[in-house]
N, C-alpha and C positions, 0 to 999 in steps of 0.2 A: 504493500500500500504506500508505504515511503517512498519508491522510487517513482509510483505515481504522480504523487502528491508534488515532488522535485520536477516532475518533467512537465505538469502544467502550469510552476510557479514559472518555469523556465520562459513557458512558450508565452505567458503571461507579461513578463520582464522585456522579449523581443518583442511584442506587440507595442508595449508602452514606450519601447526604444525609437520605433518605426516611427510609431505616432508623433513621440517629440519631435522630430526630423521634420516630418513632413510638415507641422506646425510651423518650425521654425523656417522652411522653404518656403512655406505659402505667404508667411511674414515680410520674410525677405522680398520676395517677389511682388508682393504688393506694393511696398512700401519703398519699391526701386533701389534694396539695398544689396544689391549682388550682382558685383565685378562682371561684365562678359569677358571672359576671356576668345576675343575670336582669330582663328586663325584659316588662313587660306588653306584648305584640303580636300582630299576626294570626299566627297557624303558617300557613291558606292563605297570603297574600301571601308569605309566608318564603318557601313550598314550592315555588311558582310560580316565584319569582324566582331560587332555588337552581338547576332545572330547566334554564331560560332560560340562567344562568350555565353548565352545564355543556355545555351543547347547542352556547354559542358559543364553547368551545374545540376549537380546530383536530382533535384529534384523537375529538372526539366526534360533529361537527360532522353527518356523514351519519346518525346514532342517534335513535332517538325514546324520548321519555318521555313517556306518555300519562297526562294530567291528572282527576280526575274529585275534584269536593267537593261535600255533601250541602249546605254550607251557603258564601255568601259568605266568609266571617269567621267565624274562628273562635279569640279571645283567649287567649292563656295567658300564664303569665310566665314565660321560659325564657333561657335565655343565646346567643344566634344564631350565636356564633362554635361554640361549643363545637357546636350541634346540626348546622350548617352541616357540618361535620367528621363528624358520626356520619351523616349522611343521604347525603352525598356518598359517603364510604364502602360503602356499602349501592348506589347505584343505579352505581358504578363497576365493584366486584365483578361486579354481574351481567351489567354488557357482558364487563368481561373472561373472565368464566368462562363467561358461556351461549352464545357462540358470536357470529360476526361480524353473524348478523342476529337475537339477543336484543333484545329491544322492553322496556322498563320500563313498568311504569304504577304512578304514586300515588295511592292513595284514600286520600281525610282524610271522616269520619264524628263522631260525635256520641253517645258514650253515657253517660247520666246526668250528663253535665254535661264529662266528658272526655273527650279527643281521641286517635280511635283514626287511627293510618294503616298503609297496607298499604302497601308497596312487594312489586311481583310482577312477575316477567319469565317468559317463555316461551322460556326458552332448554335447553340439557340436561337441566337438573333434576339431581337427587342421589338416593343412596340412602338411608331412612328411618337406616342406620345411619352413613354420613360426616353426614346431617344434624345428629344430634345433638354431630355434633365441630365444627362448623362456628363457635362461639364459641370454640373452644380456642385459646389462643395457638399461633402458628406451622402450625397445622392448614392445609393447602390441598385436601385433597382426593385422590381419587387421577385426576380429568381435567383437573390443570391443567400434567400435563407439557408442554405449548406456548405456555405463558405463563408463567412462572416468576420472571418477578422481583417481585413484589410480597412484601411482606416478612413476611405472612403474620398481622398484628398487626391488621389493618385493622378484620376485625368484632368481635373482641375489644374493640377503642378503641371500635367503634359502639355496644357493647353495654354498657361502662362508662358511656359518657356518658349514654346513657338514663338506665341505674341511677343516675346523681347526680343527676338531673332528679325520681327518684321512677317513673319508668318499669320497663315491664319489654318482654321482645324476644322474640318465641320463630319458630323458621322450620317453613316445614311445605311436602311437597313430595315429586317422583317420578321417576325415571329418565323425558327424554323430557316432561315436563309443567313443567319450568321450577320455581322457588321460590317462595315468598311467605313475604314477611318481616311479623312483626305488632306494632306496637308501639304498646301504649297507657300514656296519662298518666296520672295522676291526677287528680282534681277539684284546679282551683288554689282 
């Protein structure tokens, strides 16, 4: 019973840890107090590599994120931690909320000069009307009673840090047809 007891103080301690984070991101973010660090680089290699990273942690490990870009390289000047943080957000949500076999896939495209990407999974999908909440702080939905501990801030932080980039996010999607998240840049 102790090592119970230990292993949900545990996962209780990590939740509360997440939480302050993301408090103190969504703070930050609001309140315009956080450095962009941006630098000129590929977003494919980024996307790739973010991917890669997520896939080879233990708990994602049997998941797929399916890769697809119009073009090799594609330069922008952006901050990696901070986007790293908004994309990871985006392709985590959709394991956790579309179901144990949601499949992600990233498309990075090319218009007029700026970098469009989709991120889209085939998992439950939502209602056009939770859709529209689904930026809202604290928002989760009403099918995520089986997973519950995520602190509810997560698209909300993905969706600021676009907007400090110059981006915008919009999701679009159907009970049963999974999400697709859209998010384009600006010409750098």
């Amino acid at each position: 019973a102790y090592r119970r007891y230990a292993a949900v103080i545990l996962k209780n301690a990590a939740y509360m840890e997440t939480l302050i984070d993301d408090l103190k991101l969504t703070y930050q973010l609001e309140n315009g107090l956080l450095p962009v660090n941006r630098e000129h680089q590929n977003m494919v290699r980024f996307l790739k590599e973010l991917a890669i990273d997520i896939l080879n942690t233990p708990e994602y490990e049997d998941r797929v994120i399916g890769f697809d870009s119009t073009e090799d390289a594609i330069f922008y000047s952006f901050d990696s931690k901070l986007l790293a943080r908004a994309f990871r957000n985006l392709i985590i949500n959709a394991f956790v909320h579309g179901g144990a076999q949601a499949e992600v896939s990233l498309r990075i495209t090319v218009s007029g000069g700026s970098p469009c990407i989709q991120v889209a999974d085939n998992g439950y999908g939502m209602r056009p009307e939770e859709i529209k909440h689904l930026f809202d702080r604290y928002y989760r939905g009403t099918s995520t009673g089986e997973k519950p501990e995520g602190t509810g801030l997560g698209l909300a932080i993905a969706k600021s840090i676009i907007e400090l980039h110059g981006g915008t996010i919009s999701a679009a999607g159907s009970p049963g047809a999974g999400i697709v998240f859209s998010i384009e840049f600006p010409v750098s």
